[in-house]
N, CA, C and O atoms as a GROMACS GRO file, in nm:
protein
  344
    1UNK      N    1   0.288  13.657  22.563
    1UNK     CA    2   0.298  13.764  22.658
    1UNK      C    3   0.178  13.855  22.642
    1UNK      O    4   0.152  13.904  22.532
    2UNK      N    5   0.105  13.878  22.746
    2UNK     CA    6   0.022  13.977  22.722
    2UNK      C    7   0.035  14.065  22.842
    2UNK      O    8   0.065  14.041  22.959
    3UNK      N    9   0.002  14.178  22.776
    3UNK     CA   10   0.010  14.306  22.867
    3UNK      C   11  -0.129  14.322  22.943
    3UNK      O   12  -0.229  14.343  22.874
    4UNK      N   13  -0.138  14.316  23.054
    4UNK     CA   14  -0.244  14.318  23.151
    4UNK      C   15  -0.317  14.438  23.142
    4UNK      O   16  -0.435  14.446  23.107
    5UNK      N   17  -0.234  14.542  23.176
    5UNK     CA   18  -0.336  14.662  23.187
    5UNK      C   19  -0.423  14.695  23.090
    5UNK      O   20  -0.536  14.743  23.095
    6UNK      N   21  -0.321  14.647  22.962
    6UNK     CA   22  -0.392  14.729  22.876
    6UNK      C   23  -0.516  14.614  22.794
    6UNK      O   24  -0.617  14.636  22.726
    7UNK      N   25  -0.453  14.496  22.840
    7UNK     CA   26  -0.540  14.348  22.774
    7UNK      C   27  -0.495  14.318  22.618
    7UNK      O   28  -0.572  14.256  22.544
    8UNK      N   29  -0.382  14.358  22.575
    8UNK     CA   30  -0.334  14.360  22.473
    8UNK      C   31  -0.176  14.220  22.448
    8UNK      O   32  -0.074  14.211  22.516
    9UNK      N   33  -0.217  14.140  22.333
    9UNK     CA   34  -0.126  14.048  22.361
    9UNK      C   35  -0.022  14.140  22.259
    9UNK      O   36  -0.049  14.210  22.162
   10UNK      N   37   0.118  14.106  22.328
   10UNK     CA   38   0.254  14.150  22.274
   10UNK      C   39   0.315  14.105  22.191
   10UNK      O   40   0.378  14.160  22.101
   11UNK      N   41   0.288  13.911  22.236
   11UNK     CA   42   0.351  13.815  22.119
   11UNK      C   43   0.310  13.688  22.181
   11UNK      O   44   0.273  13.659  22.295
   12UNK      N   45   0.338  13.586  22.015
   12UNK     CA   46   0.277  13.471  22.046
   12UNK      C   47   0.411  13.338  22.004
   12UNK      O   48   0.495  13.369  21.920
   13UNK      N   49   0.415  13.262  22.039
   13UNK     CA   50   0.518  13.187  21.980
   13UNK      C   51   0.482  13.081  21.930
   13UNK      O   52   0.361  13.063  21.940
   14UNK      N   53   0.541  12.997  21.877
   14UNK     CA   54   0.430  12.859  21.782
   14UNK      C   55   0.562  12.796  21.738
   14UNK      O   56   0.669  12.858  21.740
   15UNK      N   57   0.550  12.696  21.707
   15UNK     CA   58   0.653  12.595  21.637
   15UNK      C   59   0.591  12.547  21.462
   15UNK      O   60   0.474  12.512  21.441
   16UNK      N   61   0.691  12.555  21.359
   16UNK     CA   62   0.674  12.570  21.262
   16UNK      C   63   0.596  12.402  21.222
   16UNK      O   64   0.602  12.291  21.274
   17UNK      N   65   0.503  12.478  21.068
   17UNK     CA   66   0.470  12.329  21.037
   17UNK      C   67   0.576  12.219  20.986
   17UNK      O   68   0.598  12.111  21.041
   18UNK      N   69   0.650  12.278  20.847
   18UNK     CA   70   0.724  12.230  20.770
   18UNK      C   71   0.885  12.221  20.851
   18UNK      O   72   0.956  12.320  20.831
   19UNK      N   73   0.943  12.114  20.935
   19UNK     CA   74   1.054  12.079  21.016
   19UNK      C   75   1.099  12.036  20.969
   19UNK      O   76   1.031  11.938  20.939
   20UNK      N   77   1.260  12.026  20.892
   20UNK     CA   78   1.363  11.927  20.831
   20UNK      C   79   1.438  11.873  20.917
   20UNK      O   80   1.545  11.829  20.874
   21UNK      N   81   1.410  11.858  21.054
   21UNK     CA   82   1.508  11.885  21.146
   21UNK      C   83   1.422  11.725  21.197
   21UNK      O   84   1.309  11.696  21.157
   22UNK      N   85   1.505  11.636  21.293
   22UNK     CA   86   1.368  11.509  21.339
   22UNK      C   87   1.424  11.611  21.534
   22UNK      O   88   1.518  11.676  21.581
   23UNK      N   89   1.302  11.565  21.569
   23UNK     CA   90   1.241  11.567  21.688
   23UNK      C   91   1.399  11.519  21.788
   23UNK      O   92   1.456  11.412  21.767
   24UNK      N   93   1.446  11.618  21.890
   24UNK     CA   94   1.374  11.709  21.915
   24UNK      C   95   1.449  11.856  21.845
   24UNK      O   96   1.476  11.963  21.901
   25UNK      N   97   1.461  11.833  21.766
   25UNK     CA   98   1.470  11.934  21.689
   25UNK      C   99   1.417  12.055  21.623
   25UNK      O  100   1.445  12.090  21.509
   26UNK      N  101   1.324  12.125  21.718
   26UNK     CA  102   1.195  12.172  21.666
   26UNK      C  103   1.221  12.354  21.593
   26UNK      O  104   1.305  12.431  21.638
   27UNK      N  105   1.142  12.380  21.497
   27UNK     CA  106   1.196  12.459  21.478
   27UNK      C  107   1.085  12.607  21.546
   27UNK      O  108   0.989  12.630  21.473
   28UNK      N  109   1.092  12.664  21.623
   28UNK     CA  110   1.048  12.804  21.671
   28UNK      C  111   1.042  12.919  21.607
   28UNK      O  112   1.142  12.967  21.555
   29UNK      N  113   0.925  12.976  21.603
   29UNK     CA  114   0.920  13.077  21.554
   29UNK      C  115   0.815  13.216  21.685
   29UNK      O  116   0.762  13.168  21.785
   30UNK      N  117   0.807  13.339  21.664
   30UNK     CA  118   0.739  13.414  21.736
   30UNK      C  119   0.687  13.540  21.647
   30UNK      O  120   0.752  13.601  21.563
   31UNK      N  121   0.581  13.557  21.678
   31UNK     CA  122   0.506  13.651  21.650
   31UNK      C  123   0.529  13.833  21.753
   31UNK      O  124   0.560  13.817  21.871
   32UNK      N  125   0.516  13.951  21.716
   32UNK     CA  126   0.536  14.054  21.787
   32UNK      C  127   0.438  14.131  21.736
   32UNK      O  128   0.446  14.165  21.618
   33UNK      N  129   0.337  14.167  21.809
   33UNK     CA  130   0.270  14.297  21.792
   33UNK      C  131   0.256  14.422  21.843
   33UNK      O  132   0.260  14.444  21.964
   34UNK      N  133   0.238  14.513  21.750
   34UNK     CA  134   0.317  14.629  21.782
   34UNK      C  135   0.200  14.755  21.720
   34UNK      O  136   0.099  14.733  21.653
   35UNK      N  137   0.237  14.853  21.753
   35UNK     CA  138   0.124  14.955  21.690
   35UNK      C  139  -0.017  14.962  21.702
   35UNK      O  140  -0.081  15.004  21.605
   36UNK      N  141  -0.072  14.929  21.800
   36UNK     CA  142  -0.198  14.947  21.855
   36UNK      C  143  -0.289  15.037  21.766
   36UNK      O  144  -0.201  15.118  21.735
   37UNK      N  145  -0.376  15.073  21.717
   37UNK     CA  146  -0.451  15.147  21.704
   37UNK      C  147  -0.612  15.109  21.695
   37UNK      O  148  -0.652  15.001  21.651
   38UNK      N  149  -0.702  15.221  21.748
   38UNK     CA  150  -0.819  15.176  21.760
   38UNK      C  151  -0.905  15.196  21.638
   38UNK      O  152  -0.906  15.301  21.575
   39UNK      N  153  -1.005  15.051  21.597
   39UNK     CA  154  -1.064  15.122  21.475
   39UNK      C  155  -1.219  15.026  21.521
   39UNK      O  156  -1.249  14.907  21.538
   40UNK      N  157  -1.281  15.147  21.525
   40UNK     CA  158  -1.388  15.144  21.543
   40UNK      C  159  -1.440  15.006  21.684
   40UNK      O  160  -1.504  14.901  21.690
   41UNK      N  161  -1.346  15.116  21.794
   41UNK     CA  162  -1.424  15.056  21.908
   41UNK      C  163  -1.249  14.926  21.926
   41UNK      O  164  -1.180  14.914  22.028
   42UNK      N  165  -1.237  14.884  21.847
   42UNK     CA  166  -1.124  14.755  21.882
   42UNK      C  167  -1.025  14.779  21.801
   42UNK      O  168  -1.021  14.836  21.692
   43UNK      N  169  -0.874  14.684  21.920
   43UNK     CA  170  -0.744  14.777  21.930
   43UNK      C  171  -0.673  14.668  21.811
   43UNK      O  172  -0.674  14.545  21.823
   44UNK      N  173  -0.614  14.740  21.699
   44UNK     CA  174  -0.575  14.640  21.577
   44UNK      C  175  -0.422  14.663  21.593
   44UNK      O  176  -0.367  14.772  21.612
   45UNK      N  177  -0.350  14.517  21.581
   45UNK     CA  178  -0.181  14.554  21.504
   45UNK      C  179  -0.186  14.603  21.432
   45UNK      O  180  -0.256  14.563  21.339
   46UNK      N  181  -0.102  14.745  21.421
   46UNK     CA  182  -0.070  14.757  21.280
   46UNK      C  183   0.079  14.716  21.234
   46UNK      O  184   0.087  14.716  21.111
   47UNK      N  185   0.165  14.692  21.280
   47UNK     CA  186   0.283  14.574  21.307
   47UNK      C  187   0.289  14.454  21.344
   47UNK      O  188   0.274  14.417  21.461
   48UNK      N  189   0.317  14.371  21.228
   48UNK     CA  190   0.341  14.204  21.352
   48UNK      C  191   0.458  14.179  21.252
   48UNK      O  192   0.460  14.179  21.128
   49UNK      N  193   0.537  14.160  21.331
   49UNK     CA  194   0.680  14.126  21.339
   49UNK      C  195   0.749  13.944  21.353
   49UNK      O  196   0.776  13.905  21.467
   50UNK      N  197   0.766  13.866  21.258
   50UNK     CA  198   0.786  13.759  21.337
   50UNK      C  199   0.921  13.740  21.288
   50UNK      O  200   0.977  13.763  21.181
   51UNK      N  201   0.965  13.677  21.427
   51UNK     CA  202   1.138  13.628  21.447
   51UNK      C  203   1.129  13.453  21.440
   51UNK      O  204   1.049  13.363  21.414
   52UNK      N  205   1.291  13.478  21.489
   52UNK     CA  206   1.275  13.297  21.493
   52UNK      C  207   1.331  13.250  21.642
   52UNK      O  208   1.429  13.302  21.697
   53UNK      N  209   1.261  13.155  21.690
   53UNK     CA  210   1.272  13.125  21.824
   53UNK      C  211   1.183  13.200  21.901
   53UNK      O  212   1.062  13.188  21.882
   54UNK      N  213   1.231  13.280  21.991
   54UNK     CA  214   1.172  13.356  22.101
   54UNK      C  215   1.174  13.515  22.105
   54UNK      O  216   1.285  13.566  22.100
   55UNK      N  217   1.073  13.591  22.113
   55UNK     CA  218   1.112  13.675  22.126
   55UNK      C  219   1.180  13.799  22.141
   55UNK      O  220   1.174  13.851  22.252
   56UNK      N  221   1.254  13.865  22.038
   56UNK     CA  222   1.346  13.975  22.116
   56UNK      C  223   1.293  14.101  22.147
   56UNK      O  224   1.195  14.170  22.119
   57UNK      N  225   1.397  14.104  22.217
   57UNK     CA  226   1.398  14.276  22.245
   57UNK      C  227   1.384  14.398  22.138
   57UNK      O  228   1.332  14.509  22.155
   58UNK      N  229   1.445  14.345  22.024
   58UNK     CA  230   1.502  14.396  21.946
   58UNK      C  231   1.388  14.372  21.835
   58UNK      O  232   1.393  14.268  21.769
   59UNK      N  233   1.265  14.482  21.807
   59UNK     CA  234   1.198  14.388  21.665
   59UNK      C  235   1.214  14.448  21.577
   59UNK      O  236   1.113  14.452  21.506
   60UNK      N  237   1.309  14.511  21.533
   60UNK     CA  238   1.383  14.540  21.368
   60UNK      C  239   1.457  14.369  21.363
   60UNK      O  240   1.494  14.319  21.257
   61UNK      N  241   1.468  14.306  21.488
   61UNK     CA  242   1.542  14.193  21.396
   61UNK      C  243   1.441  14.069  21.358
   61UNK      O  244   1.436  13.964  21.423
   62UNK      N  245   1.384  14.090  21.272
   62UNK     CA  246   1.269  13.996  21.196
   62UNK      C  247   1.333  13.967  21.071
   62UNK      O  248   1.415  14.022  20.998
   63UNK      N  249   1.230  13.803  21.072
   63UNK     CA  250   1.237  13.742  20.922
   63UNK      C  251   1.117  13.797  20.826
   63UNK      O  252   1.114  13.795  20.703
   64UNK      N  253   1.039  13.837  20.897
   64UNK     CA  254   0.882  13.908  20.780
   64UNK      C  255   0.812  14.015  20.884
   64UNK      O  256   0.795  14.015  21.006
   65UNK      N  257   0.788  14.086  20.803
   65UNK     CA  258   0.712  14.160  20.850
   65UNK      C  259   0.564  14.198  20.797
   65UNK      O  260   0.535  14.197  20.677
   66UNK      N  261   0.474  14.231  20.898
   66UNK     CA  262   0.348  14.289  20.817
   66UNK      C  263   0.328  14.379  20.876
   66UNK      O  264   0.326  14.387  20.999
   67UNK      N  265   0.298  14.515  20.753
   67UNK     CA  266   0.274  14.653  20.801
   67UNK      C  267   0.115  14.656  20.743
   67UNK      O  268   0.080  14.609  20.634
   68UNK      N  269   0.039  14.715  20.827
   68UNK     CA  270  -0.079  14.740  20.776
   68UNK      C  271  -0.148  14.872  20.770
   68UNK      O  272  -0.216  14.908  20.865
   69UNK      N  273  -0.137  14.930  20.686
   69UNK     CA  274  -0.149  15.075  20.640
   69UNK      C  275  -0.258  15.174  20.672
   69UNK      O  276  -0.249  15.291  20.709
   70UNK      N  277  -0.409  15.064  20.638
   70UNK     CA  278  -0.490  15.137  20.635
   70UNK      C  279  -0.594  14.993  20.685
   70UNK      O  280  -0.584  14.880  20.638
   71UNK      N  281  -0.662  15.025  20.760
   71UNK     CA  282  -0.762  14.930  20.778
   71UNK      C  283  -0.914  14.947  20.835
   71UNK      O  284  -0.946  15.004  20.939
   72UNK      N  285  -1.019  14.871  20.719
   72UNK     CA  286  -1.154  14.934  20.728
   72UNK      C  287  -1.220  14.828  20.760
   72UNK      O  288  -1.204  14.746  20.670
   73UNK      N  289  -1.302  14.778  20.863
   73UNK     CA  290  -1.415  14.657  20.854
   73UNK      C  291  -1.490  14.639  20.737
   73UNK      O  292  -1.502  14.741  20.669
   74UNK      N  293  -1.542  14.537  20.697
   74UNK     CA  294  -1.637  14.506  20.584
   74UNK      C  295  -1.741  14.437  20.626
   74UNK      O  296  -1.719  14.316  20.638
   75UNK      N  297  -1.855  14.475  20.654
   75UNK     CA  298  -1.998  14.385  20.701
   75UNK      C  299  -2.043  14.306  20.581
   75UNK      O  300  -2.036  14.335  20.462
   76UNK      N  301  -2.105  14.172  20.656
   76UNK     CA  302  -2.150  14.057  20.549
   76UNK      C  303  -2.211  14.003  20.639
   76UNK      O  304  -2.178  14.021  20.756
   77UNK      N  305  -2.319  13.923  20.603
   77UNK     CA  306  -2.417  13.819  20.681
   77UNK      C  307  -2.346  13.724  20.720
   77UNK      O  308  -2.270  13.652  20.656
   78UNK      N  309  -2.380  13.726  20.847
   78UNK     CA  310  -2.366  13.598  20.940
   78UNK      C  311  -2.363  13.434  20.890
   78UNK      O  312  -2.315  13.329  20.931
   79UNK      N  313  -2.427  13.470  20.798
   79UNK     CA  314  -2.464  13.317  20.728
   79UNK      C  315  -2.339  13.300  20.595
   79UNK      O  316  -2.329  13.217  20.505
   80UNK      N  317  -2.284  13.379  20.621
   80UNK     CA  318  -2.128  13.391  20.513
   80UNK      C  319  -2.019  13.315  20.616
   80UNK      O  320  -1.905  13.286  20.582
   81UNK      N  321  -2.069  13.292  20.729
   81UNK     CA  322  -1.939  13.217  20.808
   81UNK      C  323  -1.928  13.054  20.838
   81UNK      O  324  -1.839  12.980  20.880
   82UNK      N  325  -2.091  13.035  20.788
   82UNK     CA  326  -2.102  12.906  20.760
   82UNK      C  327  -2.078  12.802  20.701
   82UNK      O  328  -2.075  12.820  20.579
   83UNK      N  329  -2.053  12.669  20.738
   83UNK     CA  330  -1.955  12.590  20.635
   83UNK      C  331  -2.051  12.555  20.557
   83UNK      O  332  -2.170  12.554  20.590
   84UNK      N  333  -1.969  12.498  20.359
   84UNK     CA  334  -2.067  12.524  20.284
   84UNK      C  335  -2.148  12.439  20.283
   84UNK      O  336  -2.261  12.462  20.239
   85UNK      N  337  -2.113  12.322  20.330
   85UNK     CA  338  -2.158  12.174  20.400
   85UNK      C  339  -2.132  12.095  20.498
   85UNK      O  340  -2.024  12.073  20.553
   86UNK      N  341  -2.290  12.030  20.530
   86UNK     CA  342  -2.300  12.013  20.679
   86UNK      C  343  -2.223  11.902  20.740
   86UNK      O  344  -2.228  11.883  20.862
   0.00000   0.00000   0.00000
């Protein structure tokens, strides 16, 4: 789901790696982001919330959460993103 106006995605959904379940048995999970704030120029979660299945309404009802408190960029050369071999 992403929010248009603002160009901000809300949530993402994905299907888990590790399935005990056989096909089609899949197991769902979703992502929620929440808490916008701007740091330096671009808009960061500071909440992501993930449930199981789809989405709720409701995102106190999560299996994990990540709160992110404080957050600072760290600059490094370009050539730090490179694989270490070709």
């Amino acid at each position: 789901m992403v929010f248009v106006d603002a160009g901000s995605i809300e949530a993402a959904s994905f299907t888990t790696r590790y399935n005990p379940k056989t096909t089609p048995g899949f197991l769902y999970g979703s992502i929620q982001f929440e808490d916008y704030r701007d740091v330096n120029g671009i808009q960061i979660p500071l909440k992501q919330s993930a449930q199981l299945d789809r989405p709720k309404n409701n995102t106190e009802d999560y299996v994990h959460r990540l709160t992110i408190h404080n957050f600072e960029w760290v600059s490094f050369p370009v050539s730090q993103l490179q694989p270490l071999c070709a």
